[in-house]
C-alpha positions as CSV (number, residue, x, y, z in Angstrom):
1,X,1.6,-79.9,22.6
2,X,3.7,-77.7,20.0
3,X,2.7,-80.3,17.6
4,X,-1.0,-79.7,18.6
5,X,-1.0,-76.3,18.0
6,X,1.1,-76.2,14.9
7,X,-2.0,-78.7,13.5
8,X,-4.3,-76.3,14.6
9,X,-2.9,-73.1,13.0
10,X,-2.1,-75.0,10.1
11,X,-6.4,-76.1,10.1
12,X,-7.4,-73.0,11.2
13,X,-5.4,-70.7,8.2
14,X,-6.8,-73.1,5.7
15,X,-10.4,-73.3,7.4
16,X,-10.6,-69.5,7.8
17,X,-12.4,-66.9,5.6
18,X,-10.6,-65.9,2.8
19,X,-10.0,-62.4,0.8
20,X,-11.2,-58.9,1.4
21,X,-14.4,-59.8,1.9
22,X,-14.1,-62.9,4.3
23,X,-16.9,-61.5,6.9
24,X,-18.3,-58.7,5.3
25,X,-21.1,-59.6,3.2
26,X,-24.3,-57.6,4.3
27,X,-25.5,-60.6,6.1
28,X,-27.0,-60.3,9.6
29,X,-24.7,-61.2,12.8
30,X,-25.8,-64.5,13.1
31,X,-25.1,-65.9,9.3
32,X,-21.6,-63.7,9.4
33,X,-20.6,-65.3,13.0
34,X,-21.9,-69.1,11.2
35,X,-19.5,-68.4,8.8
36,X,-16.6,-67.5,11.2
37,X,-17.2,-70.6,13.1
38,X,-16.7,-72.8,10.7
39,X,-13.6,-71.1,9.2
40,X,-11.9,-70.3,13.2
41,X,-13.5,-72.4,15.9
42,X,-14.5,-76.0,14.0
43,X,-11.2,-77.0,13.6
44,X,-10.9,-77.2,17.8
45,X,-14.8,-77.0,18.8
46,X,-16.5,-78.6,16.0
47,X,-19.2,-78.6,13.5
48,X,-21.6,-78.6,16.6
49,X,-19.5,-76.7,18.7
50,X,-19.4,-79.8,21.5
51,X,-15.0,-79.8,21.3
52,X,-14.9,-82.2,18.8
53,X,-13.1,-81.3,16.1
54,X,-10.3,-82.8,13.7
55,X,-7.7,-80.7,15.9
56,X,-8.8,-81.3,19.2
57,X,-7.5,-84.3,20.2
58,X,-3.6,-82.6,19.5
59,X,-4.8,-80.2,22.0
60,X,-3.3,-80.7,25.7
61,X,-7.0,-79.5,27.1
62,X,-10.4,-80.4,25.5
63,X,-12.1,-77.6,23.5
64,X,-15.1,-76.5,25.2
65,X,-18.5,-77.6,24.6
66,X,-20.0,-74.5,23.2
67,X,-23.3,-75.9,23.5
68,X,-23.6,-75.7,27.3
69,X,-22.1,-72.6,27.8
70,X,-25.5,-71.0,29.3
71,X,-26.6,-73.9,30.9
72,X,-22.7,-73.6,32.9
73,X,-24.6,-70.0,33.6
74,X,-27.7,-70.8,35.7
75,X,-29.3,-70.7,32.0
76,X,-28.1,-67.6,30.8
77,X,-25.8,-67.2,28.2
78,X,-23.1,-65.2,29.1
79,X,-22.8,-63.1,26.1
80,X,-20.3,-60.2,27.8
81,X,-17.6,-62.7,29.0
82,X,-18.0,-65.1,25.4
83,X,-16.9,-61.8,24.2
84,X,-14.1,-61.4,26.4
85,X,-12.1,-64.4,26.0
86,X,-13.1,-64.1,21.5
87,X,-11.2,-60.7,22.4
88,X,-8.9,-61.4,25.1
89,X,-8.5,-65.4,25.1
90,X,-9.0,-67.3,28.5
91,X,-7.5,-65.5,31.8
92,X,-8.0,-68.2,34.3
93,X,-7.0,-71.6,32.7
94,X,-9.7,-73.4,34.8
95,X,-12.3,-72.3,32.9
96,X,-10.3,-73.7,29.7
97,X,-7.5,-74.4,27.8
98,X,-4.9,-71.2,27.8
99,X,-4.0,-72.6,24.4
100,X,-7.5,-70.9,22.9
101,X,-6.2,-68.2,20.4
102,X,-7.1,-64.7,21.2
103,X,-9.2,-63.7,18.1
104,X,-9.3,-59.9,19.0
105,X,-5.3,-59.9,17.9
106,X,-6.3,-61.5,14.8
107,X,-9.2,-59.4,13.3
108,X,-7.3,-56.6,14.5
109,X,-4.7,-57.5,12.0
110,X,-7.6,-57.8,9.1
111,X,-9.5,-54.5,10.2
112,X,-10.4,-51.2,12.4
113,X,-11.5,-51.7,15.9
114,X,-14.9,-51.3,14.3
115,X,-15.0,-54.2,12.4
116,X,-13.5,-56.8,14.8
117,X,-16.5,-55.7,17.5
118,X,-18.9,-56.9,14.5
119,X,-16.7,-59.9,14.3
120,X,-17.0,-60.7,17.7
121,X,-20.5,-59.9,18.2
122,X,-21.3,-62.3,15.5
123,X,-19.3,-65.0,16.8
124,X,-20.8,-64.2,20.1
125,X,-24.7,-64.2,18.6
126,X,-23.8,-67.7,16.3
127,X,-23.1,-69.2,19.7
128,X,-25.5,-68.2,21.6
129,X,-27.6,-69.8,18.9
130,X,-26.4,-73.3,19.5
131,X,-27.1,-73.9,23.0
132,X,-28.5,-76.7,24.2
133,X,-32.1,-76.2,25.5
């Protein structure tokens, strides 16, 4: 498992957003939480966000699907706790892997408490964009 997450960190500094401006272009939520995807959660979730990617199968537990996150919510997406566990990382390890980094802890370190609530807002709004109908 070490090994697993020492592949992932390793993917996931070389994958994420680089320089002052990683994130900040005046882009809408949406385009800005694309572009965080790809550079923090493909390397585990994916290019389509189904747990797929190049790191996952180090992992101990299987990403999450992203894609059926509302449809695991009587159809709604659950935007408020998607939000909480980007902040906070997963509380209850049966609702996922414990080894999901805590992305709140890491934006802090890039910004003010400002800027990581646009960060995970946009994450939260790029996912909710790729659920499955």
């Amino acid at each position: 498992m070490a090994a697993g997450i020492a592949a992932a960190s390793a993917a996931i500094t070389l994958a994420a957003p680089q320089g002052p401006s990683a994130g900040v272009a005046m882009r809408g939520p949406v385009e800005e939480g694309a572009d965080m995807y790809r550079g923090y959660c493909a390397p585990c979730h994916g290019a389509k966000g189904i747990g797929d990617g190049p790191v996952a199968a180090a992992l101990q537990t299987k990403p999450t699907d992203l894609t059926r996150l509302a449809a695991a919510n009587q159809g709604q997406f659950p935007a408020q706790r998607v939000a909480m566990v980007l902040d906070f990382g997963v509380m209850v390890p049966a609702h996922g892997s414990t080894d999901m980094p805590t992305w709140g802890s890491t934006f802090r370190v890039m910004g003010d408490e400002a800027t990581v609530r646009r960060r995970i807002t946009a994450l939260t709004r790029y996912l909710e964009t790729i659920q499955k109908k």
